[in-house]
Backbone as CSV, one residue per row, in Angstrom:
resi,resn,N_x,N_y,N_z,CA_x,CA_y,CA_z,C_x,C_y,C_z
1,UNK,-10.194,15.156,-4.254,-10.354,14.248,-3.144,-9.049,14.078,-2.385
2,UNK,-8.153,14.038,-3.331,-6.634,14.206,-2.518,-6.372,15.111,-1.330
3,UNK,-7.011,16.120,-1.588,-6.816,17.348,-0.330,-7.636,17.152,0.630
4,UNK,-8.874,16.483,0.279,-9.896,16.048,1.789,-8.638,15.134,2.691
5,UNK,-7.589,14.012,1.717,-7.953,13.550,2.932,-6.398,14.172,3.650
6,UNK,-5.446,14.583,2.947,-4.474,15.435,3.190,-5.305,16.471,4.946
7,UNK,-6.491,17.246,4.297,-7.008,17.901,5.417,-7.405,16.719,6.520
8,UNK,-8.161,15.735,6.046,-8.589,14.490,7.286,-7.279,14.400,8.314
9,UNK,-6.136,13.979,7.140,-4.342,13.534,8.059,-4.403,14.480,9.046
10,UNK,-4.255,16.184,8.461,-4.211,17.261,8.953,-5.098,17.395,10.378
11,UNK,-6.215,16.903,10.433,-7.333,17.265,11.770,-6.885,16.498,12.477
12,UNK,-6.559,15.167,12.215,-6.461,14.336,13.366,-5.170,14.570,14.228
13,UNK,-3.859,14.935,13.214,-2.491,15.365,14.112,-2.642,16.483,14.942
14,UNK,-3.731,17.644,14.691,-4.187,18.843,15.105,-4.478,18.307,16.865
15,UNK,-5.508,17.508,16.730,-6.162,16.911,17.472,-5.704,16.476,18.658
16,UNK,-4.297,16.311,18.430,-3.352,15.589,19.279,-2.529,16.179,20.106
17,UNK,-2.313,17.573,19.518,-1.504,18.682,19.961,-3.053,19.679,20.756
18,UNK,-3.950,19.774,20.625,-4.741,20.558,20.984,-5.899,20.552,21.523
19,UNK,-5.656,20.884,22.918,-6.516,20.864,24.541,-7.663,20.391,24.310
20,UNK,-8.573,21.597,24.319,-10.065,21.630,23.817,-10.347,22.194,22.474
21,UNK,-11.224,21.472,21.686,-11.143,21.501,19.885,-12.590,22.139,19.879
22,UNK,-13.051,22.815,19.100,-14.543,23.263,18.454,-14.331,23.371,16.973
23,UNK,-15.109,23.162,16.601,-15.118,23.034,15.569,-14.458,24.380,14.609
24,UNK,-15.001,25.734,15.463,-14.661,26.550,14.549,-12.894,26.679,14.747
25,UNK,-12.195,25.988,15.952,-11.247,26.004,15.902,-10.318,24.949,14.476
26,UNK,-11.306,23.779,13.914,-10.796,23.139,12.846,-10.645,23.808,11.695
27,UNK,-11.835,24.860,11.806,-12.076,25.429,10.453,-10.986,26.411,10.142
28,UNK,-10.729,27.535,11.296,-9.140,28.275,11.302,-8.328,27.497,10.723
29,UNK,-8.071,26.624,11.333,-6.720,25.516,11.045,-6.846,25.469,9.645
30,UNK,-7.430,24.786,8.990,-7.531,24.488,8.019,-7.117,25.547,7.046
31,UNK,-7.967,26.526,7.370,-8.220,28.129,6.673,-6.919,28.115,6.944
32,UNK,-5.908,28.768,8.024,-4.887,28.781,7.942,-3.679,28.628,7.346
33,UNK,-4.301,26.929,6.935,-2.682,25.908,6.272,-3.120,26.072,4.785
34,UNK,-3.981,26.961,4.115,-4.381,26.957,3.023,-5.392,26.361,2.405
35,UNK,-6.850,25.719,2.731,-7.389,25.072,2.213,-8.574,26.031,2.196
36,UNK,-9.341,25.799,1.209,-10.493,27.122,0.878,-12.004,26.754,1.516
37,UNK,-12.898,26.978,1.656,-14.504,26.743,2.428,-14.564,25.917,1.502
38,UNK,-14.642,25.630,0.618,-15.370,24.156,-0.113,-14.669,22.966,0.288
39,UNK,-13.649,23.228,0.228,-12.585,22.060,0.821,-13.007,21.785,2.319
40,UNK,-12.954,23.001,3.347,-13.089,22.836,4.409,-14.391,22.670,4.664
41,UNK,-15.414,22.497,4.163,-16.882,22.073,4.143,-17.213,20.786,3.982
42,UNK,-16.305,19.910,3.080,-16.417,18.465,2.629,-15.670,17.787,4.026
43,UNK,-14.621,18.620,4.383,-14.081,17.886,5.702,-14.845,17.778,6.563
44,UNK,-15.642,18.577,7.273,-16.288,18.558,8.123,-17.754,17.255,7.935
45,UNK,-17.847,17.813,7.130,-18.752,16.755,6.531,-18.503,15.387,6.583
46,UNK,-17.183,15.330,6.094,-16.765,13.602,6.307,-16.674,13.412,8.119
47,UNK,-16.553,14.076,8.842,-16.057,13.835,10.364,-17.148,14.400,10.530
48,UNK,-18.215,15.049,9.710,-19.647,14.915,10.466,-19.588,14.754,11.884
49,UNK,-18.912,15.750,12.521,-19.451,16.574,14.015,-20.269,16.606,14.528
50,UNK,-20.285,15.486,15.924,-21.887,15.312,16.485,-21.767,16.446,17.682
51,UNK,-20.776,16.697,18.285,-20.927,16.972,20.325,-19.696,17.209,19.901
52,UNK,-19.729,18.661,20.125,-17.985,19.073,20.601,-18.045,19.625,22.166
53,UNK,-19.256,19.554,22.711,-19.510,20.218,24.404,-18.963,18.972,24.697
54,UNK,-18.978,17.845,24.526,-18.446,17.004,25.167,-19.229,15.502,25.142
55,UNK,-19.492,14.178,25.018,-20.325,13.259,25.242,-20.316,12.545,26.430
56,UNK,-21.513,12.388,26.363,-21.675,12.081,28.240,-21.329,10.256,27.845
57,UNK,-21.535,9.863,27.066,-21.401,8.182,27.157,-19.532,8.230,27.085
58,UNK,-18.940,7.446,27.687,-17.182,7.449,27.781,-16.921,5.553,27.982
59,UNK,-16.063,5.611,27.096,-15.842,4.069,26.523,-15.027,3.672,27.671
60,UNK,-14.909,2.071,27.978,-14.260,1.564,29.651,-13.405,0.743,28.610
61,UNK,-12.161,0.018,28.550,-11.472,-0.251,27.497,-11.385,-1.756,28.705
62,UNK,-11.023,-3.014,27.474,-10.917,-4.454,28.136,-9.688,-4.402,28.571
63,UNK,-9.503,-5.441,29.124,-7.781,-5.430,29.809,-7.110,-6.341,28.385
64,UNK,-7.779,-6.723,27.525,-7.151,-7.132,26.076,-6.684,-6.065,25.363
65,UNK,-7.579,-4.771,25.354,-7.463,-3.706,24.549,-6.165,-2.714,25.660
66,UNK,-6.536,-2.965,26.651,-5.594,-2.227,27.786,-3.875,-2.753,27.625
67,UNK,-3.835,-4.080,27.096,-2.803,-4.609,27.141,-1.880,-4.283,25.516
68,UNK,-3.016,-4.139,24.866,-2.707,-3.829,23.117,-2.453,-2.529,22.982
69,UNK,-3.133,-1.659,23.177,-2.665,0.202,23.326,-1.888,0.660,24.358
70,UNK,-1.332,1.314,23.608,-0.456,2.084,24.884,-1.860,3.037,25.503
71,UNK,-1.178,3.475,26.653,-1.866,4.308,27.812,-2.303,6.059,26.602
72,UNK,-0.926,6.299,26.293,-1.509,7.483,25.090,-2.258,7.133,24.159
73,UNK,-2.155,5.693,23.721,-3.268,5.853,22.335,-4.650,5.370,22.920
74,UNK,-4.993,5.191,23.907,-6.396,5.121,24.833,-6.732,6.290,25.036
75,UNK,-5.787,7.612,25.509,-6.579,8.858,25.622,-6.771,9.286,24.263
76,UNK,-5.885,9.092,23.313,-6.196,9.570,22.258,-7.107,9.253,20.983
77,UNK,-7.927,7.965,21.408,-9.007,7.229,21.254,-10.195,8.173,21.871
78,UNK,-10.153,8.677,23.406,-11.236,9.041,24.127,-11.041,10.415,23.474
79,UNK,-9.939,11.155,23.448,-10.313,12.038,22.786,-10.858,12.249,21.342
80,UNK,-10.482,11.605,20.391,-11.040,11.023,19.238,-12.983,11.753,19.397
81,UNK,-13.159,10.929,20.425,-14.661,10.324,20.210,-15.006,11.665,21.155
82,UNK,-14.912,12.044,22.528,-15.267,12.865,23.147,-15.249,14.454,22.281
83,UNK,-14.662,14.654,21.426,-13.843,15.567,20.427,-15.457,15.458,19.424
84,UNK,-16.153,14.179,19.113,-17.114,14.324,18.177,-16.401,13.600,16.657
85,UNK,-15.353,13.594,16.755,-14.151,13.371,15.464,-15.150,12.073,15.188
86,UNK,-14.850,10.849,16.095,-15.297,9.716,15.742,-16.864,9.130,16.503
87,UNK,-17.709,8.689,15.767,-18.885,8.301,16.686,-18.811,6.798,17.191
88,UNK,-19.132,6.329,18.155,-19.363,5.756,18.900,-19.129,3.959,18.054
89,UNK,-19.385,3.535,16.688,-19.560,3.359,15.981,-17.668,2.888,14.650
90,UNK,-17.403,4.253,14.941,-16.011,4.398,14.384,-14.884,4.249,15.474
91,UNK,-15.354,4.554,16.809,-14.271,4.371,17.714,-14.336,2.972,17.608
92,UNK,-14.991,1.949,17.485,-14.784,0.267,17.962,-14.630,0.085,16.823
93,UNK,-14.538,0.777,15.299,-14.014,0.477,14.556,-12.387,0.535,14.575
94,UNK,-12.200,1.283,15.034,-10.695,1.737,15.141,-10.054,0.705,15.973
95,UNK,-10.772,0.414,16.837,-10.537,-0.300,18.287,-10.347,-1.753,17.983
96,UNK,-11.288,-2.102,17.171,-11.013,-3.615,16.434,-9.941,-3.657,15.484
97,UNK,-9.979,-2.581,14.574,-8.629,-2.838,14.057,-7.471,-3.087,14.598
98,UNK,-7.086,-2.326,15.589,-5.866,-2.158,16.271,-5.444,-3.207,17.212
99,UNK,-6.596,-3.466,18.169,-6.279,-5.242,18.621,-5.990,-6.504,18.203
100,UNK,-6.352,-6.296,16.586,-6.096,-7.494,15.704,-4.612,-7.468,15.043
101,UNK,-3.746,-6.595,15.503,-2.482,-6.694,15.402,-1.872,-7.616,15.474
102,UNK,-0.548,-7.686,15.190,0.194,-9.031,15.932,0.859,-9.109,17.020
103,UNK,0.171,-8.741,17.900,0.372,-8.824,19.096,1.938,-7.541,19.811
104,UNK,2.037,-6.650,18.913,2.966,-5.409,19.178,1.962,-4.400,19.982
105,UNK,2.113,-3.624,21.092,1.624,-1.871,21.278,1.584,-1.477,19.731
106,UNK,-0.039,-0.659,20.531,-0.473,-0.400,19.351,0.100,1.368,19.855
107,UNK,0.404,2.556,19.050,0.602,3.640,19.298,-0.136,4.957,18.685
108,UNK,-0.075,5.891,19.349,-0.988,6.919,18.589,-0.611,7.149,16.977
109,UNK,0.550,6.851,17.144,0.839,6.841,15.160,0.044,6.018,14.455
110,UNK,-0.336,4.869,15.125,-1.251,3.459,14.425,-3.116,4.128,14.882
111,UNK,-2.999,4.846,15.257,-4.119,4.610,15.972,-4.855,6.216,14.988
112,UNK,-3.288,7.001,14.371,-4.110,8.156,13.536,-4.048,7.330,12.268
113,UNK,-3.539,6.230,11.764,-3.659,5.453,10.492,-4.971,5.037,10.291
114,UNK,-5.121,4.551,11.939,-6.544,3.593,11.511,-7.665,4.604,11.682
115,UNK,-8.063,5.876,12.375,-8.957,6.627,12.562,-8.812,7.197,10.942
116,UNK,-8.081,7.392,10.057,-8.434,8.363,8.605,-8.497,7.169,8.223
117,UNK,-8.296,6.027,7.863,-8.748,4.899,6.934,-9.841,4.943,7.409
118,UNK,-10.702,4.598,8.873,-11.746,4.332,8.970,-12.961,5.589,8.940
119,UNK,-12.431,6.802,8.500,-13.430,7.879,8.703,-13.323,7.960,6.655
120,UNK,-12.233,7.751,5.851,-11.875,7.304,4.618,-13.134,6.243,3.796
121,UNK,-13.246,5.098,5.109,-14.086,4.337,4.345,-15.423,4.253,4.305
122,UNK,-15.735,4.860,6.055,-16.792,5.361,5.982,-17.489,5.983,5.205
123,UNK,-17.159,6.618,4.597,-17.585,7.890,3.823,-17.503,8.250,2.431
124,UNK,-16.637,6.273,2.353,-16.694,6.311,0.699,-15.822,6.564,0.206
125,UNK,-14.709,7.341,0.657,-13.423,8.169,-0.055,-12.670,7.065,-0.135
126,UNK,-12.090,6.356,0.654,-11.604,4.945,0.110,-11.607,4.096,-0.896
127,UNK,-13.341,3.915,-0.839,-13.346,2.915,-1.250,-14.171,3.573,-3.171
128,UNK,-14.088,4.485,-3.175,-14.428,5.522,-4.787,-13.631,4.983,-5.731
129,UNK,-14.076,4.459,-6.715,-13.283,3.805,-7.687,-12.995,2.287,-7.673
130,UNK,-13.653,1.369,-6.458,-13.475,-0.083,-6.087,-14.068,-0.519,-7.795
131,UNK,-15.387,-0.275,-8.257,-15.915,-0.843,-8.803,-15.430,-1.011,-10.108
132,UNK,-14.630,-0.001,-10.367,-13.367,-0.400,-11.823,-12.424,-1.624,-11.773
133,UNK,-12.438,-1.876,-10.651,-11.715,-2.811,-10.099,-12.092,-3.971,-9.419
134,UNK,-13.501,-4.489,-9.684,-13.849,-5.399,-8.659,-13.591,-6.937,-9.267
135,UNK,-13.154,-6.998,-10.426,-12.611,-8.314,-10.317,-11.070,-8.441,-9.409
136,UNK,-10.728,-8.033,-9.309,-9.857,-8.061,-7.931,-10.125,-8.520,-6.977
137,UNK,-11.211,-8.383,-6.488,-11.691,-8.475,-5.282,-11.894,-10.121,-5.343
138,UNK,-11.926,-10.712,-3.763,-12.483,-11.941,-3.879,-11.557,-12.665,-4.479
């Protein structure tokens, strides 16, 4: 599970550096930096790829959220989601996290923290092993 999310870190910095993404362009990457089809099969899987042609719905950001992100970590939000990376769903997840700051710019460095925690918890990889531990909780 360590290497999913090592590969998760890996897609999203990819992501950032690179124009237009397809999927089979993740899968190179990956293949590339060393990770084998089973590995690179569970990734995909966790970022479960809806629309890499593109999504016609495009998020309008508040002048709260406008004032909290920088101008780069808003495109890099739209790309996020337009990319297929995050659904519709995980972007206002991300989006709520990051406004609830303390009141600092939020930056694309914060903004790839909160997209792998929240594609992490989604999906369970996070949160695997809570229940050894749930007197903690609460």
């Amino acid at each position: 599970m360590d290497k999913i999310v090592i590969a998760l870190n890996l897609v999203i910095d990819y992501l950032e550096f690179s124009e237009k993404t397809t999927e089979k362009d993740i899968k190179d990457y990956l293949f590339n930096t060393g990770f084998d089809d089973h590995e690179i099969r569970q990734v995909l899987t966790v970022l479960d790829i809806s629309n890499f042609d593109g999504n016609l719905w495009f998020r309008v950001f508040t002048k709260k959220e406008k004032n909290t992100l920088s101008a780069d970590a808003i495109s890099y939000l739209q790309k996020l989601h337009l990319s297929g990376i995050l659904d519709p769903l995980g972007l206002e997840d991300v989006i709520e996290s990051a406004i609830t700051g303390e009141g600092y710019k939020v930056d694309v460095e914060a903004i790839k923290n909160l997209a792998l925690y929240s594609l992490m918890e989604r999906k369970s990889l996070y949160a695997s092993g809570v229940d050894e531990y749930e007197d903690y909780l609460n």
